[in-house]
PyMOL Python script that loads the backbone (N, CA, C, O; Angstrom):
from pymol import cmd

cmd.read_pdbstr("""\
ATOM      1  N   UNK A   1     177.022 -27.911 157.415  1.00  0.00           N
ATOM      2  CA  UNK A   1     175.915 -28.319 156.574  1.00  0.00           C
ATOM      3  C   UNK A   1     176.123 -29.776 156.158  1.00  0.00           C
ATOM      4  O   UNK A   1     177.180 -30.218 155.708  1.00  0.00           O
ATOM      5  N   UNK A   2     175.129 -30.396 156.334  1.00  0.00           N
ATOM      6  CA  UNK A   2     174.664 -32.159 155.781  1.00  0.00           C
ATOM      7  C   UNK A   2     173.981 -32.364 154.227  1.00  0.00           C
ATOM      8  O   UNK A   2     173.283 -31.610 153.549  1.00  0.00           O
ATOM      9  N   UNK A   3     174.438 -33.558 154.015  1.00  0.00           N
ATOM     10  CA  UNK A   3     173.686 -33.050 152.698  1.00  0.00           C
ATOM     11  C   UNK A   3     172.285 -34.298 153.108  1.00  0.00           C
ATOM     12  O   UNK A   3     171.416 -34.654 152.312  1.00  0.00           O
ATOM     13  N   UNK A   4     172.418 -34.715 154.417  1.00  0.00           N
ATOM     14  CA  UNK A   4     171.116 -35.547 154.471  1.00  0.00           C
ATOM     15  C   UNK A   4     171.054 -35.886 155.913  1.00  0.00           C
ATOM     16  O   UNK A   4     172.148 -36.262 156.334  1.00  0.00           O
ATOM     17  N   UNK A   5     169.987 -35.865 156.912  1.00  0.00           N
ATOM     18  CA  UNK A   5     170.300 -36.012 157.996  1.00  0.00           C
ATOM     19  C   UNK A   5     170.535 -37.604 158.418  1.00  0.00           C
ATOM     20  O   UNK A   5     170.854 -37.817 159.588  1.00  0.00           O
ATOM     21  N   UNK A   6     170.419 -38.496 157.699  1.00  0.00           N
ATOM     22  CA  UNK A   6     171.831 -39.624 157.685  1.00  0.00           C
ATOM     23  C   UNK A   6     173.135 -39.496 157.908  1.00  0.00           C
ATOM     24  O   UNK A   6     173.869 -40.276 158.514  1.00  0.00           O
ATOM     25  N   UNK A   7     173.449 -38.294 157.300  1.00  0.00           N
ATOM     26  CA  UNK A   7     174.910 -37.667 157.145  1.00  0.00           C
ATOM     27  C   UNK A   7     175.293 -37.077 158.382  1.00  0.00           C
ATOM     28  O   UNK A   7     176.157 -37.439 159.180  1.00  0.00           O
ATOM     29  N   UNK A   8     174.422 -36.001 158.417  1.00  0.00           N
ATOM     30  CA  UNK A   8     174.587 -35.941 159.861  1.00  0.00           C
ATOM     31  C   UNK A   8     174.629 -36.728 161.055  1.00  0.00           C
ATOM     32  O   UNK A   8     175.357 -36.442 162.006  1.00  0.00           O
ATOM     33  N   UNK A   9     173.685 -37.939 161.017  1.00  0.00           N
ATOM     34  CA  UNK A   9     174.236 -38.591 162.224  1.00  0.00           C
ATOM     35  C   UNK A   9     175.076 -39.560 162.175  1.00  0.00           C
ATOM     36  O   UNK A   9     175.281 -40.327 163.116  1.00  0.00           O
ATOM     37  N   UNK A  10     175.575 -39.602 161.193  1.00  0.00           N
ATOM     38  CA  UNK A  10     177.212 -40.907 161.131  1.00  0.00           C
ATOM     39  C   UNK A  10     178.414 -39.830 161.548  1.00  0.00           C
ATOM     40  O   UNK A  10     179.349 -40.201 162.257  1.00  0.00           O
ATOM     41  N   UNK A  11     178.327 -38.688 161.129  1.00  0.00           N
ATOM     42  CA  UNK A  11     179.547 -37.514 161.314  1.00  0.00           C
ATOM     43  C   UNK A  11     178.826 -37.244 163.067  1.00  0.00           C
ATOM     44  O   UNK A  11     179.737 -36.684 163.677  1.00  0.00           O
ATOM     45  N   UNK A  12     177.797 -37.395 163.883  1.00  0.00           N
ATOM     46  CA  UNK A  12     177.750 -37.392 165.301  1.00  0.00           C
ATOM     47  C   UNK A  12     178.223 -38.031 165.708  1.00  0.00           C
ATOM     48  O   UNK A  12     178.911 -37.794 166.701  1.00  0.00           O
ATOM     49  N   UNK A  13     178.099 -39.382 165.081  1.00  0.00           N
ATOM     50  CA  UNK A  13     178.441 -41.208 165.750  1.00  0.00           C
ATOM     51  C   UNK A  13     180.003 -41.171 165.568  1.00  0.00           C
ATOM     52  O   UNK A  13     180.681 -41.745 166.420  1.00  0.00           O
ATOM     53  N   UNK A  14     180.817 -40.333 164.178  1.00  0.00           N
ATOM     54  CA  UNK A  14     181.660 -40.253 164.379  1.00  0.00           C
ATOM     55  C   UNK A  14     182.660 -39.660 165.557  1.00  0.00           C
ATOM     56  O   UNK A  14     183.604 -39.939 166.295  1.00  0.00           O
ATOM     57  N   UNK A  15     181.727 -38.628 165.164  1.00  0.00           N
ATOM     58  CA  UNK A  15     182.698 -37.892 166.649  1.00  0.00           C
ATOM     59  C   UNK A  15     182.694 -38.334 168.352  1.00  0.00           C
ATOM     60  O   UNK A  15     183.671 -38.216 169.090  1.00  0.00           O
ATOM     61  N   UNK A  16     181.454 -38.823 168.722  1.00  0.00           N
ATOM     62  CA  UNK A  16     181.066 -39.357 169.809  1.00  0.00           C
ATOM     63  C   UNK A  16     181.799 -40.381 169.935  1.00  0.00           C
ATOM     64  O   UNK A  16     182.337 -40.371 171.042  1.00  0.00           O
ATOM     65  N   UNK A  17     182.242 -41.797 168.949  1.00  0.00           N
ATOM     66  CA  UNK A  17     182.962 -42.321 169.386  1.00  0.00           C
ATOM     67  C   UNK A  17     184.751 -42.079 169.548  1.00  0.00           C
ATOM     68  O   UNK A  17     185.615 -42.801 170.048  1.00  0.00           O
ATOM     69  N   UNK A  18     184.827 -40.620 168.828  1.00  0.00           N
ATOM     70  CA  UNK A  18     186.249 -40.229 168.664  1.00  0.00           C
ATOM     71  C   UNK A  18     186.538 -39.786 170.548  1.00  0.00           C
ATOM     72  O   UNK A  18     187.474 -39.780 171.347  1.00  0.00           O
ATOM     73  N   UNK A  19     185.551 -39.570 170.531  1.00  0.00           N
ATOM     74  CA  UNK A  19     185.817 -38.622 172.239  1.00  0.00           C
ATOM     75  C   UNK A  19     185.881 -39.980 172.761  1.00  0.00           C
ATOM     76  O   UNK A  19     186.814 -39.940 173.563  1.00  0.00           O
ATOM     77  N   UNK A  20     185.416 -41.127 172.749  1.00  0.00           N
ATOM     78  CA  UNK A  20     185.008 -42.391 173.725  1.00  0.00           C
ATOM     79  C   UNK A  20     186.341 -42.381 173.668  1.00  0.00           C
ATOM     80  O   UNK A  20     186.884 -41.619 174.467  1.00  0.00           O
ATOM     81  N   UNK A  21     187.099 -43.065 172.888  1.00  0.00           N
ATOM     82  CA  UNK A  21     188.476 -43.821 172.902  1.00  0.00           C
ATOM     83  C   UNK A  21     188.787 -42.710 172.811  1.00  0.00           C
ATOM     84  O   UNK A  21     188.435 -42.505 171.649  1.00  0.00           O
ATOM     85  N   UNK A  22     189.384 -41.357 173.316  1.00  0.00           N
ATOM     86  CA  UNK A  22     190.292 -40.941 173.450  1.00  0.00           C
ATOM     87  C   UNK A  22     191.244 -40.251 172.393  1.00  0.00           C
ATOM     88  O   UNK A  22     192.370 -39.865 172.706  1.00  0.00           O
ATOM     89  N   UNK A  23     190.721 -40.122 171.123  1.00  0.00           N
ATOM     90  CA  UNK A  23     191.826 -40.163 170.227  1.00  0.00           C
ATOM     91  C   UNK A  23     191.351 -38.879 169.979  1.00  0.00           C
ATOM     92  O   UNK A  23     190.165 -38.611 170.176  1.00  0.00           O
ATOM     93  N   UNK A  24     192.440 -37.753 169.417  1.00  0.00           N
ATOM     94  CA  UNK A  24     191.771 -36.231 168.769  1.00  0.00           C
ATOM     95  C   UNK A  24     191.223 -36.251 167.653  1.00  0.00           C
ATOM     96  O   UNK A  24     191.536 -36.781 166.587  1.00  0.00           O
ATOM     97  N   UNK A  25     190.204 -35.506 168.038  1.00  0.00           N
ATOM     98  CA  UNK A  25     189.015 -35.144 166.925  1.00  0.00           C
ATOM     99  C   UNK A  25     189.506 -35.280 165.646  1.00  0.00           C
ATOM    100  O   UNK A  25     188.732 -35.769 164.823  1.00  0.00           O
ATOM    101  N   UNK A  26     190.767 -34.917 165.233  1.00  0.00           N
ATOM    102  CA  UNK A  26     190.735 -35.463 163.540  1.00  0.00           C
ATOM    103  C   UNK A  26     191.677 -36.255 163.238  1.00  0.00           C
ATOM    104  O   UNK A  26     192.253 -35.921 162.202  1.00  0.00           O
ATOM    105  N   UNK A  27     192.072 -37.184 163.733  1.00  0.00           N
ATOM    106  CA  UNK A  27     191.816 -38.504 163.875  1.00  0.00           C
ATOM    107  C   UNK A  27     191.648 -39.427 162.489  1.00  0.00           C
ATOM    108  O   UNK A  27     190.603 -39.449 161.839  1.00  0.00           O
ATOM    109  N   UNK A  28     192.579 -40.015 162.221  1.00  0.00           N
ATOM    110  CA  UNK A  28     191.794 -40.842 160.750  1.00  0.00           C
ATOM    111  C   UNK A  28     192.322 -42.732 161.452  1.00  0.00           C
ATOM    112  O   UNK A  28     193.381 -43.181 161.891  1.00  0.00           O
ATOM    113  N   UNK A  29     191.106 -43.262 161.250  1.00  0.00           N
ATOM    114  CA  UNK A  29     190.931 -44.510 161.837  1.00  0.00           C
ATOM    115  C   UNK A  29     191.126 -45.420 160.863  1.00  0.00           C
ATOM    116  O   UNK A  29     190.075 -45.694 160.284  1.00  0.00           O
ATOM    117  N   UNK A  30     192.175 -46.050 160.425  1.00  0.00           N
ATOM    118  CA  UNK A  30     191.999 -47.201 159.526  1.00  0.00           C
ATOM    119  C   UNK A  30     192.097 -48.783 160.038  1.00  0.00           C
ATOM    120  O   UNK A  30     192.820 -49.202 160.942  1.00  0.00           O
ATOM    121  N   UNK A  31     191.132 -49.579 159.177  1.00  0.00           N
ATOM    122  CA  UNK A  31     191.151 -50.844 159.564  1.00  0.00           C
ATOM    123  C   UNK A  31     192.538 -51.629 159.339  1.00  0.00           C
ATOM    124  O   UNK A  31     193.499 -51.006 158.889  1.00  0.00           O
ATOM    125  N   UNK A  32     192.617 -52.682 159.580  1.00  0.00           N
ATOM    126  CA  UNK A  32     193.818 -53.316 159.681  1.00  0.00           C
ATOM    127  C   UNK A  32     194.016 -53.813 158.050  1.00  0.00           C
ATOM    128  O   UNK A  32     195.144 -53.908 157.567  1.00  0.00           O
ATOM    129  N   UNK A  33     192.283 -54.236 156.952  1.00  0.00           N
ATOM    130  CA  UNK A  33     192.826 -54.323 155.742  1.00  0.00           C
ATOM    131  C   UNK A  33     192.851 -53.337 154.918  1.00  0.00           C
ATOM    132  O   UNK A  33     193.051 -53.623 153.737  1.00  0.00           O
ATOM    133  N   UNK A  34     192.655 -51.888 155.293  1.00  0.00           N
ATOM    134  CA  UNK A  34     192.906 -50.999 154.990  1.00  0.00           C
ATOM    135  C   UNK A  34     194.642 -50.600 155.021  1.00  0.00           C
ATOM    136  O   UNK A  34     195.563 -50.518 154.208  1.00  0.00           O
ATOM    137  N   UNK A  35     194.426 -50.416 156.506  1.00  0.00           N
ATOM    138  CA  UNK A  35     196.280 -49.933 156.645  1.00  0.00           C
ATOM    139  C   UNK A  35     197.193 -51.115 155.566  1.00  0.00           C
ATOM    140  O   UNK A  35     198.217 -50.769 154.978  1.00  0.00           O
ATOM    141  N   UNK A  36     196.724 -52.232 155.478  1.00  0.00           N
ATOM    142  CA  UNK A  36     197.667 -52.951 154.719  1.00  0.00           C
ATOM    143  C   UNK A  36     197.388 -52.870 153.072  1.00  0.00           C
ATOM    144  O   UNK A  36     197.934 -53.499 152.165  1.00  0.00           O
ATOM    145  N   UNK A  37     196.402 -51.927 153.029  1.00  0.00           N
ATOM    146  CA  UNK A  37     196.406 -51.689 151.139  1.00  0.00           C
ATOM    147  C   UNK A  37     197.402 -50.991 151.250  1.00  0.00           C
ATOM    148  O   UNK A  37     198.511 -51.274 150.798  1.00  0.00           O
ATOM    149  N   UNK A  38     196.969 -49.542 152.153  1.00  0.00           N
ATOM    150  CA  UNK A  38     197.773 -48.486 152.048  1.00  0.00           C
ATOM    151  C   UNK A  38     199.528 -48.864 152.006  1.00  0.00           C
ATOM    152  O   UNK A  38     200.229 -48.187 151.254  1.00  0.00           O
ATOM    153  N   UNK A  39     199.930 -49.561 152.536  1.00  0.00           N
ATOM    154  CA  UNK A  39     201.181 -49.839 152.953  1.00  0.00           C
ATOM    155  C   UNK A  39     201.647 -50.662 151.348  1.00  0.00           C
ATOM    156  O   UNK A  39     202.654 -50.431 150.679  1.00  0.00           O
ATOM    157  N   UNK A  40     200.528 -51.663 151.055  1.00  0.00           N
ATOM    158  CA  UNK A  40     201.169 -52.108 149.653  1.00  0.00           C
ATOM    159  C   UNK A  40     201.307 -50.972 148.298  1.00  0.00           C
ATOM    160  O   UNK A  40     202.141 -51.008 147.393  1.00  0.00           O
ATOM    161  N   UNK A  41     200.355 -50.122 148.477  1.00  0.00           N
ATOM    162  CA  UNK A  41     200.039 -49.587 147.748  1.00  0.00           C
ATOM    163  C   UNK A  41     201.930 -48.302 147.699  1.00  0.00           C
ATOM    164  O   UNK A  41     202.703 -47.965 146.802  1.00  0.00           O
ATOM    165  N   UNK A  42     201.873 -48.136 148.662  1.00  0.00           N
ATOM    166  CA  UNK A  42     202.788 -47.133 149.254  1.00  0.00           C
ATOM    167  C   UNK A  42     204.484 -48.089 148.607  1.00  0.00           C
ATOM    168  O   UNK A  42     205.503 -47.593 148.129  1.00  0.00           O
ATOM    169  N   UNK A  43     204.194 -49.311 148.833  1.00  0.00           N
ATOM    170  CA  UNK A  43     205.636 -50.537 148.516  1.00  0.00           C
ATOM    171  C   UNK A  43     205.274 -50.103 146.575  1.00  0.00           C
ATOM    172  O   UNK A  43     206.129 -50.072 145.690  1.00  0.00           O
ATOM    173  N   UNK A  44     203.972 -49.863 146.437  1.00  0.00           N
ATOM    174  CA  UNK A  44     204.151 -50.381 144.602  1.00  0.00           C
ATOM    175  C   UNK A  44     204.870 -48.981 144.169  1.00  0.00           C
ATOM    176  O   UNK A  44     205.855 -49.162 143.452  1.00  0.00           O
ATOM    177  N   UNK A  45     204.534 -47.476 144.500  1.00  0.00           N
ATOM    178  CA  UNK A  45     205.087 -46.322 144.767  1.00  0.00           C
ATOM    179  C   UNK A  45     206.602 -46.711 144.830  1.00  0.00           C
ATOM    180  O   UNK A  45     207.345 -46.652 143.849  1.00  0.00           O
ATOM    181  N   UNK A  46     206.820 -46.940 145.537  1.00  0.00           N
ATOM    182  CA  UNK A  46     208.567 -46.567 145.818  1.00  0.00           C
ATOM    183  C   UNK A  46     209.331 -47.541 144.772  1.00  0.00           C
ATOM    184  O   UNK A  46     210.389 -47.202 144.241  1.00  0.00           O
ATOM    185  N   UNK A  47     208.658 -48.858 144.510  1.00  0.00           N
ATOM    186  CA  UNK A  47     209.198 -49.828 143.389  1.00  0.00           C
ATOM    187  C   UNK A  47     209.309 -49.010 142.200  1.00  0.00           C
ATOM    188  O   UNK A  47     210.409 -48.849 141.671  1.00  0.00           O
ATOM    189  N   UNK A  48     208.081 -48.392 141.659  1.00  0.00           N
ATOM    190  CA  UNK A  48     207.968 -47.516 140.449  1.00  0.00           C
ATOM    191  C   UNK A  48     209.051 -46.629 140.492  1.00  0.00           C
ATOM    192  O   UNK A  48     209.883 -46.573 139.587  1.00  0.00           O
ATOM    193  N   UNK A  49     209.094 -45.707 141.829  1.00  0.00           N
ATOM    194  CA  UNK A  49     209.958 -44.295 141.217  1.00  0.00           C
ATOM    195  C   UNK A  49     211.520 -45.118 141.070  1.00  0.00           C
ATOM    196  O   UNK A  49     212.346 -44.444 140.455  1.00  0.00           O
ATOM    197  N   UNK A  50     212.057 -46.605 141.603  1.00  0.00           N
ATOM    198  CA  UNK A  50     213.002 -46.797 141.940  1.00  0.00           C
ATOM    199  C   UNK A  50     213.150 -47.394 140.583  1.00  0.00           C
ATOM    200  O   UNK A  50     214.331 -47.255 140.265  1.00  0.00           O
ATOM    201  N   UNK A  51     212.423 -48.049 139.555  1.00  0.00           N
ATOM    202  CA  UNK A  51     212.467 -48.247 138.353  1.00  0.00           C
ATOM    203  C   UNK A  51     212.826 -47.233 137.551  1.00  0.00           C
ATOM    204  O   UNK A  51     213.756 -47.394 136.760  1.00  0.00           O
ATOM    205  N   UNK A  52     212.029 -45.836 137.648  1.00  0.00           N
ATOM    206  CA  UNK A  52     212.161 -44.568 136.905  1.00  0.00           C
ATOM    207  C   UNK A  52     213.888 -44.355 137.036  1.00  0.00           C
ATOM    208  O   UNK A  52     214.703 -44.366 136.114  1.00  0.00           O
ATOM    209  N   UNK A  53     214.116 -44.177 138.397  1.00  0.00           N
ATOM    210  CA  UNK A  53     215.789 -43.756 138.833  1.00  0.00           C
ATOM    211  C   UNK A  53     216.789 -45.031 138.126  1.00  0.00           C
ATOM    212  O   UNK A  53     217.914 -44.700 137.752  1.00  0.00           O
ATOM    213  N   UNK A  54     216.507 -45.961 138.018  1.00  0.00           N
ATOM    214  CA  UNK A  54     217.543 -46.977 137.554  1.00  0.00           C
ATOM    215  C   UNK A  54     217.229 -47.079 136.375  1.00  0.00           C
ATOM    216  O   UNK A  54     217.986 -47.853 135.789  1.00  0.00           O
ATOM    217  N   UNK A  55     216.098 -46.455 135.455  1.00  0.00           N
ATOM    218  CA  UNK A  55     216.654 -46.858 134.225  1.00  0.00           C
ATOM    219  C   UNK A  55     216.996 -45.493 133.623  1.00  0.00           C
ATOM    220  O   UNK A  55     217.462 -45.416 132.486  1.00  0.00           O
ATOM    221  N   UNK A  56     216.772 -44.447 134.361  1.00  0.00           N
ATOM    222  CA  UNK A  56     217.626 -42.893 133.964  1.00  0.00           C
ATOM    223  C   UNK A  56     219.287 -42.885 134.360  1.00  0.00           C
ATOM    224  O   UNK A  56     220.117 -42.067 133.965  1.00  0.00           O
ATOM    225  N   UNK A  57     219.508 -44.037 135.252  1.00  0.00           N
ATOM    226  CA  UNK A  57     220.819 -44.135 135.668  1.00  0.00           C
ATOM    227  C   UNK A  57     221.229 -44.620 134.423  1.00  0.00           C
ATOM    228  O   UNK A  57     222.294 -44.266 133.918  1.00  0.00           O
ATOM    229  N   UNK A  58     220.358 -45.510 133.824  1.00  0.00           N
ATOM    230  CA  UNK A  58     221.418 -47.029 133.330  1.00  0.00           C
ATOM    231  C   UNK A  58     221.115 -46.410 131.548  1.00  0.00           C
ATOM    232  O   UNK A  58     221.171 -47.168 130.579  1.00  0.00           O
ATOM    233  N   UNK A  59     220.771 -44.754 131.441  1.00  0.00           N
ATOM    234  CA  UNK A  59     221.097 -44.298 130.005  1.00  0.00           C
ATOM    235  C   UNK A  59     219.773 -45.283 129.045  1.00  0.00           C
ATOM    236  O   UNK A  59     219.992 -45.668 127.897  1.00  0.00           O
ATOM    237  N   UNK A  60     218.059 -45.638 129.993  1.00  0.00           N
ATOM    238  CA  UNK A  60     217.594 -46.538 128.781  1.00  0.00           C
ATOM    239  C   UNK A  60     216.552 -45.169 127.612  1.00  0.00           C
ATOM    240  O   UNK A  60     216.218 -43.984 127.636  1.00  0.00           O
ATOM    241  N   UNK A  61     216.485 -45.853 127.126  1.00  0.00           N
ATOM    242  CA  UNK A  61     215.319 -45.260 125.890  1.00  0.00           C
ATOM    243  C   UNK A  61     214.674 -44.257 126.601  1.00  0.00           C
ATOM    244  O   UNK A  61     214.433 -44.466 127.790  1.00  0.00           O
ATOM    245  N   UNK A  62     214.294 -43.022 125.998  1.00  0.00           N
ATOM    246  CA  UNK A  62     213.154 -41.873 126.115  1.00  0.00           C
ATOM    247  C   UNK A  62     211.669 -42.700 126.555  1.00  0.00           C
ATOM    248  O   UNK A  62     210.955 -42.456 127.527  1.00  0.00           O
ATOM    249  N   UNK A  63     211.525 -43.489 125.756  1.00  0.00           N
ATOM    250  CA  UNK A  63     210.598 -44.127 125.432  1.00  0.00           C
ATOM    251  C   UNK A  63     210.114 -45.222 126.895  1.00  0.00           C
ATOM    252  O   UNK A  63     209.056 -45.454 127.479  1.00  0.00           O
ATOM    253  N   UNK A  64     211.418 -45.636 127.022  1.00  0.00           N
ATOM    254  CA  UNK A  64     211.282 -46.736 128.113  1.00  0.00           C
ATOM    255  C   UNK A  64     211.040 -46.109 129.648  1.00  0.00           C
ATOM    256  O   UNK A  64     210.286 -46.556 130.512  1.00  0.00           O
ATOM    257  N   UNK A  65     212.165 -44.594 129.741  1.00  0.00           N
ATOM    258  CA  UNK A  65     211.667 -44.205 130.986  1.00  0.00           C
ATOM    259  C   UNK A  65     210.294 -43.657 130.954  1.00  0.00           C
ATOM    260  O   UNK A  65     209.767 -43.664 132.067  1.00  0.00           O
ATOM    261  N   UNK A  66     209.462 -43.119 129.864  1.00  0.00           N
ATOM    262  CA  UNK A  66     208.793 -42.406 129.806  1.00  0.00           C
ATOM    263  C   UNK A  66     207.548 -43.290 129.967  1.00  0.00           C
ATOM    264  O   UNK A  66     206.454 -42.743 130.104  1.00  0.00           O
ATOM    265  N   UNK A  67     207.664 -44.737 129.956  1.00  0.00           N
ATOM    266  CA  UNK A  67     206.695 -45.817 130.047  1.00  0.00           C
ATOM    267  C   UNK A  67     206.671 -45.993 131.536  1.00  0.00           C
ATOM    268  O   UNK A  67     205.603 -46.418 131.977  1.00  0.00           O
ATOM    269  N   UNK A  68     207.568 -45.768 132.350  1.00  0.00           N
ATOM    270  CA  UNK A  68     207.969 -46.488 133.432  1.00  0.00           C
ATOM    271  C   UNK A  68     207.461 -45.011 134.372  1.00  0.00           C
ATOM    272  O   UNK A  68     206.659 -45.239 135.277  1.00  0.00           O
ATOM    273  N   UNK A  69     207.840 -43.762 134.202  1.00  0.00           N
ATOM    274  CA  UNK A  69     207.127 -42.750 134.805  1.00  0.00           C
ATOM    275  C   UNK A  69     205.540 -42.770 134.297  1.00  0.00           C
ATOM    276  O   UNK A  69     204.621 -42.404 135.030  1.00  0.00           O
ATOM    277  N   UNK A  70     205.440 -43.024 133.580  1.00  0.00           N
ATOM    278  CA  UNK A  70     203.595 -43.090 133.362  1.00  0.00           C
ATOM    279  C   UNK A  70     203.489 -43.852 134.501  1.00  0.00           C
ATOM    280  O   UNK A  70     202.730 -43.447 135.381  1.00  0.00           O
ATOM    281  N   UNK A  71     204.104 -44.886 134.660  1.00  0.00           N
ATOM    282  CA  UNK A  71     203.217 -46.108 135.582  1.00  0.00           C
ATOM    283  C   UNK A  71     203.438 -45.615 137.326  1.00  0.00           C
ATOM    284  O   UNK A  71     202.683 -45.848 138.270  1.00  0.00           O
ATOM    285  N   UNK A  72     204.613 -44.945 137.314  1.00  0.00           N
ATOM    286  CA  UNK A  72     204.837 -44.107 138.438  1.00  0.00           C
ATOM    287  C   UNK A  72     203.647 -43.414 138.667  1.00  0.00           C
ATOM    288  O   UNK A  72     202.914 -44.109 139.372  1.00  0.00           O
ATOM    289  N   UNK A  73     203.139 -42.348 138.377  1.00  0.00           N
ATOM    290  CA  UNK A  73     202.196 -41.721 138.073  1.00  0.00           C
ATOM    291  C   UNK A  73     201.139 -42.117 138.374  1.00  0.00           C
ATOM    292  O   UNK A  73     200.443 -41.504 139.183  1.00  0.00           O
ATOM    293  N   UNK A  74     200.783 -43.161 137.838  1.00  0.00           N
ATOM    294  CA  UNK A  74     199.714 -44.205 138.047  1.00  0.00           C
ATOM    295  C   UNK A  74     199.814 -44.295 139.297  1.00  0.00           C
ATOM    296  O   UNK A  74     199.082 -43.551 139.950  1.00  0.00           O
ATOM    297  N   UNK A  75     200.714 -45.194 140.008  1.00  0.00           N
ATOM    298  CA  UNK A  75     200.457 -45.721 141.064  1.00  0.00           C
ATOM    299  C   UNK A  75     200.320 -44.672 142.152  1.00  0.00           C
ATOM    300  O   UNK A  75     199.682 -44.832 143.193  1.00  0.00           O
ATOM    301  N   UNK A  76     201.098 -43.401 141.740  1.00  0.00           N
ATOM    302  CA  UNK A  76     200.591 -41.553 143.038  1.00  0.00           C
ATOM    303  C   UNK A  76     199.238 -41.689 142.713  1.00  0.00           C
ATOM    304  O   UNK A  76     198.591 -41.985 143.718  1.00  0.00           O
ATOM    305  N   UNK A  77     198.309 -41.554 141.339  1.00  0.00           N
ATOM    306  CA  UNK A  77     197.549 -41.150 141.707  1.00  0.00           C
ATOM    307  C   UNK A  77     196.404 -42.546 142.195  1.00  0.00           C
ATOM    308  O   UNK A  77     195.258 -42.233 142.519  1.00  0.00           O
ATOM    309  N   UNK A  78     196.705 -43.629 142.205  1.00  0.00           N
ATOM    310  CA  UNK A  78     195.834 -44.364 143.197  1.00  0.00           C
ATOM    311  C   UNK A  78     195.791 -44.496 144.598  1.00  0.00           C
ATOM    312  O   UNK A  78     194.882 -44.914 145.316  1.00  0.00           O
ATOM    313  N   UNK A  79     197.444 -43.877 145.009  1.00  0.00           N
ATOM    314  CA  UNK A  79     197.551 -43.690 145.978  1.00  0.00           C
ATOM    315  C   UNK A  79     196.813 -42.678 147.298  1.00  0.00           C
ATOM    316  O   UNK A  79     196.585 -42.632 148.507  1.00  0.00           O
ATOM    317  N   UNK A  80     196.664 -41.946 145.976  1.00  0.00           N
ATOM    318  CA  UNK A  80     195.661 -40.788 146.773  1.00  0.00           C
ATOM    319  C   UNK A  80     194.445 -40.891 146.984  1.00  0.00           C
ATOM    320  O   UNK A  80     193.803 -39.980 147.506  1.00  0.00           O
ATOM    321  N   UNK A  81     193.956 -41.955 146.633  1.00  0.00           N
ATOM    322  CA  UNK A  81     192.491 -42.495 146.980  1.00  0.00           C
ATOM    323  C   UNK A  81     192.561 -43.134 148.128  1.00  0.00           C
ATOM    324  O   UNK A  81     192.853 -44.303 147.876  1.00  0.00           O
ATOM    325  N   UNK A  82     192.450 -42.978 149.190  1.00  0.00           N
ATOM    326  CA  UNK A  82     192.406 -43.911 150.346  1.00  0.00           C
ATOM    327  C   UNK A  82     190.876 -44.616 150.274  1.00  0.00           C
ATOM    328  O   UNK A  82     189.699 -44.257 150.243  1.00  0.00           O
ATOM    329  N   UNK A  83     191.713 -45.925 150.269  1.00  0.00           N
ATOM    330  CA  UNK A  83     190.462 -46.390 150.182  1.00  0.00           C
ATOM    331  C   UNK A  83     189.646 -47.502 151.651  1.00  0.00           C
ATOM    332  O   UNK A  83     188.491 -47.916 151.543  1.00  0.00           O
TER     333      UNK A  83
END
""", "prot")
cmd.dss("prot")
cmd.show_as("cartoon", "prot")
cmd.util.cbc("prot")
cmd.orient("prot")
């Protein structure tokens, strides 16, 4: 089901060109300034949790890790927006 037959024919155009080039049907195609959000976005992720781990190593404030996992947090859930 479509919720508009616009919809329907970009999800045809999609698939028609998925079969052209070869690639399997589900398939996720990203542009080149796409793949490179994702990838920064993915670098701000691993900076965060690596902040969270070094300042639970280094004994700081309740307060301070608990600032620093918020922002962790933050950055998963923007992550999950592909945009």
């Amino acid at each position: 089901m479509y919720c508009a037959q616009s919809c329907r024919q970009r999800a045809y155009e999609r698939r028609a060109a998925v079969q052209r080039g070869g690639l399997p049907e589900d398939a996720v195609v990203l542009s080149a300034g796409e793949l490179d959000s994702l990838q920064d976005r993915l670098f701000q992720l691993r900076c965060a949790a690596e902040d969270v781990a070094t300042a639970a190593g280094e004994g700081a404030r309740p307060q301070e890790v608990h600032a620093l996992a918020q922002r962790l947090l933050d950055s998963a859930r923007d992550l999950e927006r592909i945009r």
